[in-house]
C-alpha positions, 0 to 999 in steps of 0.5 A: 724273443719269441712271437707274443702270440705263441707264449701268450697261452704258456705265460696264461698257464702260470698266470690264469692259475693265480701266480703274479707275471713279472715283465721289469726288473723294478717288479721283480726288486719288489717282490724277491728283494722283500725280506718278509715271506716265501715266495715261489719263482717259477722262471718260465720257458717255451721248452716241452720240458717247461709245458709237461713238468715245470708249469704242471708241478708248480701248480699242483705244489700250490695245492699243497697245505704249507704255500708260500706267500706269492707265487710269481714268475718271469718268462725266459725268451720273453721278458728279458730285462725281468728274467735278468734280474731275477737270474741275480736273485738265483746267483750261484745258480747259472741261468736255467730255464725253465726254473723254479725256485722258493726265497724264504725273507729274500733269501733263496732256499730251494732251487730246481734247475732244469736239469732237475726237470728233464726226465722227471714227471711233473708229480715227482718236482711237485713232491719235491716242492712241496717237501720243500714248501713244508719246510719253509712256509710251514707245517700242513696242519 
């Protein structure tokens, strides 16, 4: 577990920006076990990785035309019992963090590991997700 006062400003990047926090396992049943929508999991991290790419590309994804329906996410290190249960809902995928992931009707149908993120500029995760939010939230118009 991490000191609150140092991840307050990392979990405010995500939330500040419109995506919903999930800190217990009942609320991440309620929203990625939905079979209705799309949603956007970004598993969150203290990482350099997470503060230069991850956190920066899911935001300039929700820009995109085509958005999924909520955007949440969990914080790694933080909130474990919440980041547990939403490591079920990414399963085959081993625990990653940072992460993020789109679920189309409770089912995940993209996934960015952190591996995935490393190395990689915020902009080239972001086209990968909005690519993937084209697909399946939707047509931009």
């Amino acid at each position: 577990m991490y000191p609150i006062e140092l991840v307050t400003p990392m979990a405010k990047d995500l939330t500040e920006f419109g995506f919903d926090g999930l800190s217990t396992p009942e609320e991440v049943d309620d929203v990625l076990g939905s079979k209705e929508g799309t949603v956007l999991l970004v598993v969150n991290s203290v990482c350099g990785c997470a503060a230069g790419n991850a956190r920066p590309a899911a935001k300039f994804a929700l820009h995109n035309a085509a958005k999924p329906s909520k955007a949440v996410t969990v914080f790694a290190g933080v909130n474990k019992e919440a980041t547990e249960k939403a490591r079920e809902y990414l399963l085959p995928y081993p625990p990653s963090s940072p992460a993020i992931a789109l679920f189309k009707d409770g089912n995940l149908v993209h996934m960015i590991e952190r591996h995935h993120i490393e190395g990689r500029s915020a902009q080239m995760i972001a086209d990968n997700l909005m690519e993937a939010m084209n697909t399946h939230c939707g047509q931009p118009v």
